[in-house]
C-alpha positions in Angstrom: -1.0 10.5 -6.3 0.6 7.8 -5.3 3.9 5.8 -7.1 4.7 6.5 -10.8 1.8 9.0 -11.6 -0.9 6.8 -10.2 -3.9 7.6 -8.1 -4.4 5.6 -4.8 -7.1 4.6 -3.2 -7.9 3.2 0.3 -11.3 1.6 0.8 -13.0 -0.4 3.2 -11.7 -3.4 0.7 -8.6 -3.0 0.3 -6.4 -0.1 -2.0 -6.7 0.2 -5.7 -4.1 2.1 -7.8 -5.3 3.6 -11.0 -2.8 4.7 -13.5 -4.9 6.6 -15.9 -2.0 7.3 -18.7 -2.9 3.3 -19.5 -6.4 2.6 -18.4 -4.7 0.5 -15.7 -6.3 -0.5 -12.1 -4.5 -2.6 -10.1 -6.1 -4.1 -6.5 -5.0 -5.7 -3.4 -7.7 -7.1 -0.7 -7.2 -8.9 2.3 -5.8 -11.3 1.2 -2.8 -9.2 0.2 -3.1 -6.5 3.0 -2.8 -6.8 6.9 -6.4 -6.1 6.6 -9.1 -4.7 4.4 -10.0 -1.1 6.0 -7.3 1.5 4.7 -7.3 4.2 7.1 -4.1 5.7 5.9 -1.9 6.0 2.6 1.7 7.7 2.8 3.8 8.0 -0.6 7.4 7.3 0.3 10.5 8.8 -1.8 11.1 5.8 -3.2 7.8 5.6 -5.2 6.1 3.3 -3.1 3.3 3.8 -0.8 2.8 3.0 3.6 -0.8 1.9 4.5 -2.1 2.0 7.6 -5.2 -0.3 8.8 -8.4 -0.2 11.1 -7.7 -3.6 12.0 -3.9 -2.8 12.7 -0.8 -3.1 11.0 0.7 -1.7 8.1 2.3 -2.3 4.5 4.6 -1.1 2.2 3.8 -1.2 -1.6 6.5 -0.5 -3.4 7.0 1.1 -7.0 6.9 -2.5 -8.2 3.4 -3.3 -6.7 5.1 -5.7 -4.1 3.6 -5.3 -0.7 5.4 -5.7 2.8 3.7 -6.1 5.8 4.8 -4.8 8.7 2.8 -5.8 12.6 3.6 -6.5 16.1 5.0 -10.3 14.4 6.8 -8.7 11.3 9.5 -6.0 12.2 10.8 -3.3 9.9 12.6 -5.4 7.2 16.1 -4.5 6.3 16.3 -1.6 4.0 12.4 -0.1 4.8 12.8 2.9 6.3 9.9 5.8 7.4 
């Protein structure tokens, strides 16, 4: 499960949250991610979700379906926390 009751999941093209109580899917691609290949999802307290990548890197979605990403060139921002 990942934030506010929906399902996650990691593909080899991107993530795709599913919120079943509304029919809902939202996606996020490459375009959106580090890269395309989720290897990894990790639901934080805060309702949000880390994602880890084959191609490196990772992201932060939070509860409000805004991702983060985080590399070797993008630090921890202020207030992310693992």
């Amino acid at each position: 499960m990942g934030s506010a009751g929906r399902l996650a999941f990691g593909t080899g093209g991107g993530l795709a949250l599913a919120d079943p109580a509304r029919g809902e899917m939202t996606t996020f691609d490459a375009r959106d991610l580090p890269g395309g290949t989720v290897l990894a999802l990790e639901p934080d307290a805060a309702g949000g979700l880390w994602l880890g990548f084959e191609e490196g890197g990772l992201a932060h979605v939070d509860a409000q379906d805004r991702v983060t990403q985080v590399g070797a060139r993008q630090p921890f921002p202020p207030g992310i926390a693992i």
